[in-house]
C-alpha positions as CSV (number, residue, x, y, z in Angstrom):
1,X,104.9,78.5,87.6
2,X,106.6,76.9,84.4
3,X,104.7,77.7,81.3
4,X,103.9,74.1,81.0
5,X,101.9,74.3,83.6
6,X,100.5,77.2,82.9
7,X,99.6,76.3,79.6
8,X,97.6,73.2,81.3
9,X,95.9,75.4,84.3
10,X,94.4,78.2,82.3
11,X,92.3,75.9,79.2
12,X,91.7,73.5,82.2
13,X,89.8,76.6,84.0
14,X,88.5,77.9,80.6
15,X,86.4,74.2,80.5
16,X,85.5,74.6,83.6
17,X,83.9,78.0,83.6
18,X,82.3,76.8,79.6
19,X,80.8,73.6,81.3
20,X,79.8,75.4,84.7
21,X,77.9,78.2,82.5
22,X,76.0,75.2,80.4
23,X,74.9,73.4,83.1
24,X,74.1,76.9,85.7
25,X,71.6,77.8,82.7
26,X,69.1,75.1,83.3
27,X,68.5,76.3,87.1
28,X,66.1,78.7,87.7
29,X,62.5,78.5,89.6
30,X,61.6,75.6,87.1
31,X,64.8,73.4,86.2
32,X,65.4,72.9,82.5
33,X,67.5,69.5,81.7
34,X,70.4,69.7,80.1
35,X,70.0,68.1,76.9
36,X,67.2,70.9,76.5
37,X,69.7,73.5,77.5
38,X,71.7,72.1,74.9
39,X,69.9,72.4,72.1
40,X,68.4,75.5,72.5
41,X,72.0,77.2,72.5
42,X,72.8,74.8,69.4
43,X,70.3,75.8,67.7
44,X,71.2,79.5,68.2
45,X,74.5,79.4,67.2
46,X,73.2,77.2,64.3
47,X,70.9,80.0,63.0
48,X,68.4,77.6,63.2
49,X,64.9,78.3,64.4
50,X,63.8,77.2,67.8
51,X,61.0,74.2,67.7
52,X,60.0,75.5,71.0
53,X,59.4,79.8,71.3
54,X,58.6,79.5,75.6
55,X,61.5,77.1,76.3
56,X,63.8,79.3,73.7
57,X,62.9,82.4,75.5
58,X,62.9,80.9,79.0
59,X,67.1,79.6,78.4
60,X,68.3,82.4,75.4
61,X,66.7,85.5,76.7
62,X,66.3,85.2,80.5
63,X,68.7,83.0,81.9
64,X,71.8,83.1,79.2
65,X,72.2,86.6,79.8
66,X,72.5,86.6,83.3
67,X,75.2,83.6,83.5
68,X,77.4,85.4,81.0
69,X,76.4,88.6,83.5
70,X,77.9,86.8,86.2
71,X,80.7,85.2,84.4
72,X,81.6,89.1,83.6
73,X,81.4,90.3,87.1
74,X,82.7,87.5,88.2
75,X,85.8,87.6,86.0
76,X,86.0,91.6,86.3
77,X,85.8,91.6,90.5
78,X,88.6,89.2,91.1
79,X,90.9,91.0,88.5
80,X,89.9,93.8,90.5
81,X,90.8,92.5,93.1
82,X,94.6,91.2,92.5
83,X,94.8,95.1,91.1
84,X,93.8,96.6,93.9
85,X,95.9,94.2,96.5
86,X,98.7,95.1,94.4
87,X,98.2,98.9,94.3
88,X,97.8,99.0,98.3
89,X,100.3,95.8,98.8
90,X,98.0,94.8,101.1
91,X,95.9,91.0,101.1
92,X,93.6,92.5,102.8
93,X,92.3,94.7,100.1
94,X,89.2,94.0,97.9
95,X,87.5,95.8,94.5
96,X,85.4,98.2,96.9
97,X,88.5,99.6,98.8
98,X,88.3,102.8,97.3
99,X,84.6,103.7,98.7
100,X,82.9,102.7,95.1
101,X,80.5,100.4,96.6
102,X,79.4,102.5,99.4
103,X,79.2,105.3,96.5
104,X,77.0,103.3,94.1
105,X,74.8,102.3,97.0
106,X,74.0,106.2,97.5
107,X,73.5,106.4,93.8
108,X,71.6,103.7,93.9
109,X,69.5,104.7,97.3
110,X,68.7,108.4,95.8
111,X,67.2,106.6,92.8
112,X,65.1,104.0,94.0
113,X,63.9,106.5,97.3
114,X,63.5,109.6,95.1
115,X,63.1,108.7,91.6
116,X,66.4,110.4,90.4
117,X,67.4,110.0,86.7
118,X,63.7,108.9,86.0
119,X,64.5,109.9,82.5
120,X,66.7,106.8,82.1
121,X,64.3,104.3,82.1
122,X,65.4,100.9,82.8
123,X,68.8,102.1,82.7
124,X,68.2,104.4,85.8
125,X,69.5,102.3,88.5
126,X,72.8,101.5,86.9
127,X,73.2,105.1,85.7
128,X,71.9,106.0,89.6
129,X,75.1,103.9,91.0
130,X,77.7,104.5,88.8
131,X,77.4,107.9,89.1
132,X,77.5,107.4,93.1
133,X,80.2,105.0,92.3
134,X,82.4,107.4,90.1
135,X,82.1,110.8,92.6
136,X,83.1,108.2,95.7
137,X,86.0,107.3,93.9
138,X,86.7,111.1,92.8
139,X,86.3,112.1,96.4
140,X,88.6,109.4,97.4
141,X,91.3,110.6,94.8
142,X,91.6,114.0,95.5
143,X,91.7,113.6,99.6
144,X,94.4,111.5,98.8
145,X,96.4,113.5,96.2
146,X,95.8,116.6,98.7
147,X,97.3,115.0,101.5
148,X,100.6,114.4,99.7
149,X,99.1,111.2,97.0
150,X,98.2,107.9,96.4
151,X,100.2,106.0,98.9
152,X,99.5,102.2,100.2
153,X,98.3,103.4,103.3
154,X,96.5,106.9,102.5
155,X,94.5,105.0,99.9
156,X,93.4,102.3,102.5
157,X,92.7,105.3,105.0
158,X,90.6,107.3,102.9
159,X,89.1,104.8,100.9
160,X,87.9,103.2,104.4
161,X,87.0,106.3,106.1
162,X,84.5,107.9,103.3
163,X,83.2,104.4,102.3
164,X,82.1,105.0,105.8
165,X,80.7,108.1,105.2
166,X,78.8,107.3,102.0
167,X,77.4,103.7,103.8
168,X,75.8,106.2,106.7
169,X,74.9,108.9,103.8
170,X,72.6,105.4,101.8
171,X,71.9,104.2,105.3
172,X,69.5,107.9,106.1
173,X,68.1,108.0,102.6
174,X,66.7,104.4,103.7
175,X,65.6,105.8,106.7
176,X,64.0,108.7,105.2
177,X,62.1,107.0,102.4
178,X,58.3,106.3,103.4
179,X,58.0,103.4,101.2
180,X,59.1,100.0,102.9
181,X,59.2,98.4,99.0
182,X,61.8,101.1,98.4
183,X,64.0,100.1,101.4
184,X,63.6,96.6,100.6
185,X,64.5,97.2,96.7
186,X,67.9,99.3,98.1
187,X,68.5,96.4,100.5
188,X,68.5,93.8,97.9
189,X,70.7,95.7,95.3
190,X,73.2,96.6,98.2
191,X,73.6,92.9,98.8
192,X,74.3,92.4,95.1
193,X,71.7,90.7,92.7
194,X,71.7,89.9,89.0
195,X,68.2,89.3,88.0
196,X,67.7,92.1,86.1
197,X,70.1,90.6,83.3
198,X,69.4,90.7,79.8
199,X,71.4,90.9,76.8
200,X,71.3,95.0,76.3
201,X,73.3,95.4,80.0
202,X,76.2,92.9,78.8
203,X,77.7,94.9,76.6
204,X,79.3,97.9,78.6
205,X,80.8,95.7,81.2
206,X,81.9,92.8,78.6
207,X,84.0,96.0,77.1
208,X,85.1,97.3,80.2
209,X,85.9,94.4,81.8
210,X,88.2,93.3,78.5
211,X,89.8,96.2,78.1
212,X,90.7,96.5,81.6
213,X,92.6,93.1,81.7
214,X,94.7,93.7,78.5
215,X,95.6,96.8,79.9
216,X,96.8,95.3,83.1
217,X,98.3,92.5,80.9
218,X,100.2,94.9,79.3
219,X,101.6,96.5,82.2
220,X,102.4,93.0,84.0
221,X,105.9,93.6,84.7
222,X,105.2,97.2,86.1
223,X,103.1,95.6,88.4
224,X,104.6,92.7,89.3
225,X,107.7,95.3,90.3
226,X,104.8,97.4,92.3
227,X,104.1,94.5,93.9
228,X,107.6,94.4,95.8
229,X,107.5,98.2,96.9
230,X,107.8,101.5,95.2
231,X,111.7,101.8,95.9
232,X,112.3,98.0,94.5
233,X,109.6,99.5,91.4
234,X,111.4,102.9,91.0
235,X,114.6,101.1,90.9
236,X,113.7,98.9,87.8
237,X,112.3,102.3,86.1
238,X,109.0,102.1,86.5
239,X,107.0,105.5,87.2
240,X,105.4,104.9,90.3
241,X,103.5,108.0,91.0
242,X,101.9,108.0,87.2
243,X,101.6,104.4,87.5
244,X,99.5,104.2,91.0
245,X,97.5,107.2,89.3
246,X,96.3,105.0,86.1
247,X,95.7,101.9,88.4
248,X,93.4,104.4,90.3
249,X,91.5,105.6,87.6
250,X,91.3,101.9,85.9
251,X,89.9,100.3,89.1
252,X,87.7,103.3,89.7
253,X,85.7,102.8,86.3
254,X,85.8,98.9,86.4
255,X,84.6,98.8,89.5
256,X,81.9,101.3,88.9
257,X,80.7,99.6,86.1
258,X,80.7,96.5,87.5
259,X,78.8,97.6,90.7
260,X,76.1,99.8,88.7
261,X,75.2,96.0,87.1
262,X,75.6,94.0,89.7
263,X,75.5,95.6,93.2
264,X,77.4,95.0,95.9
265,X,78.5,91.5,95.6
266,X,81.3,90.6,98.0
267,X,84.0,88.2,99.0
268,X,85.1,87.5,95.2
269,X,87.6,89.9,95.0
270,X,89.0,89.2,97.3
271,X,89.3,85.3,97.7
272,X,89.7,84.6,94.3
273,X,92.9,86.7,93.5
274,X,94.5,84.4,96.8
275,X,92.8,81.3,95.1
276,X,94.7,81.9,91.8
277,X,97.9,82.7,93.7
278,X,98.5,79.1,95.0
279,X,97.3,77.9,91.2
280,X,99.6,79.9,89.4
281,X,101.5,81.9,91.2
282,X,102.0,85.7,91.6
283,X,103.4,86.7,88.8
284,X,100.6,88.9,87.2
285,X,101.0,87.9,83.3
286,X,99.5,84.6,85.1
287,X,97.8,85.4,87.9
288,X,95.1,87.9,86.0
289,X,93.6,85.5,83.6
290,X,93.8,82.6,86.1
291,X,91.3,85.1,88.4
292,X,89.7,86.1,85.7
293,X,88.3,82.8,85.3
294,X,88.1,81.6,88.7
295,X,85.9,84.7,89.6
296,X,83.3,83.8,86.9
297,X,83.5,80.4,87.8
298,X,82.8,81.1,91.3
299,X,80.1,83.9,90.7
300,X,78.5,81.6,87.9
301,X,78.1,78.8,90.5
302,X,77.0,81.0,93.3
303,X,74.3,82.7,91.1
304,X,73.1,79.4,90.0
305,X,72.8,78.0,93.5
306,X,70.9,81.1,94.6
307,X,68.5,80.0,92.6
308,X,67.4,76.6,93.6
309,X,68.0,77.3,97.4
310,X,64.7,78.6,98.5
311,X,63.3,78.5,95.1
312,X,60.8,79.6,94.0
313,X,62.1,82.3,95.4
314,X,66.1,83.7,95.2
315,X,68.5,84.9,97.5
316,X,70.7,87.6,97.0
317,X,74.3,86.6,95.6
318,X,76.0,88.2,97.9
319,X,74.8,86.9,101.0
320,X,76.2,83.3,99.1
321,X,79.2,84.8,98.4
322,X,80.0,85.8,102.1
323,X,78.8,82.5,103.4
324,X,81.5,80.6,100.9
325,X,84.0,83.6,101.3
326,X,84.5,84.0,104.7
327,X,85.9,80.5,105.8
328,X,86.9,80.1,102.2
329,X,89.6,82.8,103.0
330,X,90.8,81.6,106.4
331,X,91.5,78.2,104.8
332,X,93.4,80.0,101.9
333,X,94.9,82.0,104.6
334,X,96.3,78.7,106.7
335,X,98.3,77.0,104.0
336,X,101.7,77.2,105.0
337,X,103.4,77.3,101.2
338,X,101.0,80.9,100.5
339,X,103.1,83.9,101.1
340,X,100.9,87.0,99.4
341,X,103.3,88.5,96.8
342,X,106.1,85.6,97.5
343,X,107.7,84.0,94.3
């Protein structure tokens, strides 16, 4: 893609996501219009006070966090997700390859069935899941590594096979528990949910999320010569071995964070990173910010329409990620010009 275009695309999907996120605040179980929604977030940036302390707390502290949540996860599961496709060269791949969901959902399961990490408050959920999260993708690692190392197709294997394993492993401590409200709590995390937002839980995955995409935009050309296989990558000098390990560990704690938030939420990363391929093209200097804001656009519009579907009531955001994902990808998947990795 010419850097003309380029340099139209990406502030194009930068307004997009801004406008999306101003208008997504006013849904919720009441709606608040606009012009409201407005001025409360002028106001704010303003430093001045609010004229109105339920309406102020209803759009700054409940629902403001959680769209900038979801922008977050949004943006950090689709550049995830072109990561990952890249580290396993396959289109097939997605953030939770490596067993980390599966992983956080044990976490997460042993905490809400057993009271584990108790000590940790509010924070013992998250701290419940990406623990899960991080030994799933330790466990995938060093299977890996000890049957001769990170490979396409090992990773893919293994990451499949024990994500298995730790699914069954959540699955029994569900079965076990003897409160229904605690299978229903693990049930609604495992299909990913981000009601519990608030302005203390953006932080971490604001930082990792950042950091992870300037380190991958640093490393753009290394991966764009992974991309076309580790001979073609080798060839051009770049240290594939050391490289696939750093990707690895990257993924492993981006993705952990991001699930230990969020939950499970599925389908973004993997349609989006296609999605920005036929915007932008694959070149990865491109293609990872132009995910990176296609993924919170999508999440931020999903979360807001989980909202006002059933309200008062909400559905889980990944069950309206799935329903948009699924024929969302064939259609991606039936354009004639895409050609995963293809210049």
């Amino acid at each position: 893609m010419s850097r003309a275009r380029l340099s139209i695309a990406l502030p194009l999907l930068g307004g997009l996501l801004l406008g999306a996120m101003v208008v997504a605040t006013g849904f919720g179980a009441e709606t608040v219009p606009l012009h409201s929604v407005i001025d409360v977030l002028h106001r704010r940036v303003s430093g001045i006070a609010p004229d109105d302390l339920g309406l102020d707390t209803i759009v700054w502290q409940l629902r403001v966090p959680r769209t900038v949540l979801a922008a977050i996860v949004g943006a950090g599961l689709a550049v995830a997700g072109a990561a990952m496709q890249t580290l396993v060269r396959n289109p097939l791949a997605d953030p939770y390859l490596l067993g980390v969901s599966s992983g956080a959902g044990v976490g997460a399961a042993a905490v809400i069935t057993s009271g584990l990490f108790a000590g940790a408050g509010l924070w013992a959920l998250s701290t419940g899941a990406l623990a899960g999260a991080l030994v799933a993708a330790a466990a995938v690692f060093l299977i890996a590594m000890a049957q001769g190392g990170l490979t396409p197709l090992r990773l893919v294997l293994t990451g499949t096979v024990l994500g298995s394993a730790f699914a069954a492993l959540s699955s029994y401590l569900i079965f076990r528990s003897s409160e229904p409200a605690a299978a229903q709590s693990v049930l609604f995390w495992l299909l990913g949910s981000l009601s519990g937002a608030d302005w203390t839980r953006i932080l971490l995955p604001a930082c990792v999320v950042g950091a992870s995409l300037v380190v991958l935009l640093v490393a753009a050309n290394w991966l764009d010569a992974l991309n076309l296989g580790a001979d073609a990558a080798a060839s051009v000098g770049v240290p594939v071995r050391e490289m696939r390990i750093a990707l690895f560990v990257l993924l492993a704690v981006l993705v952990g964070v991001l699930v230990a938030v969020s939950g499970g939420i599925g389908f973004v990363g993997l349609v989006v990173p296609h999605a920005a391929r036929l915007l932008v093209g694959p070149r990865h200097r491109a293609l990872l910010p132009a995910a990176a804001l296609c993924g919170a656009f999508f999440l931020v519009v999903a979360d807001a329409a989980t909202r006002v579907l059933v309200r008062p009531t909400e559905i889980p955001v990944g069950v309206l990620t799935g329903l948009i994902g699924a024929p969302a990808f064939l259609i991606l998947m039936g354009r004639r010009r895409y050609r995963f990795g293809a210049a």
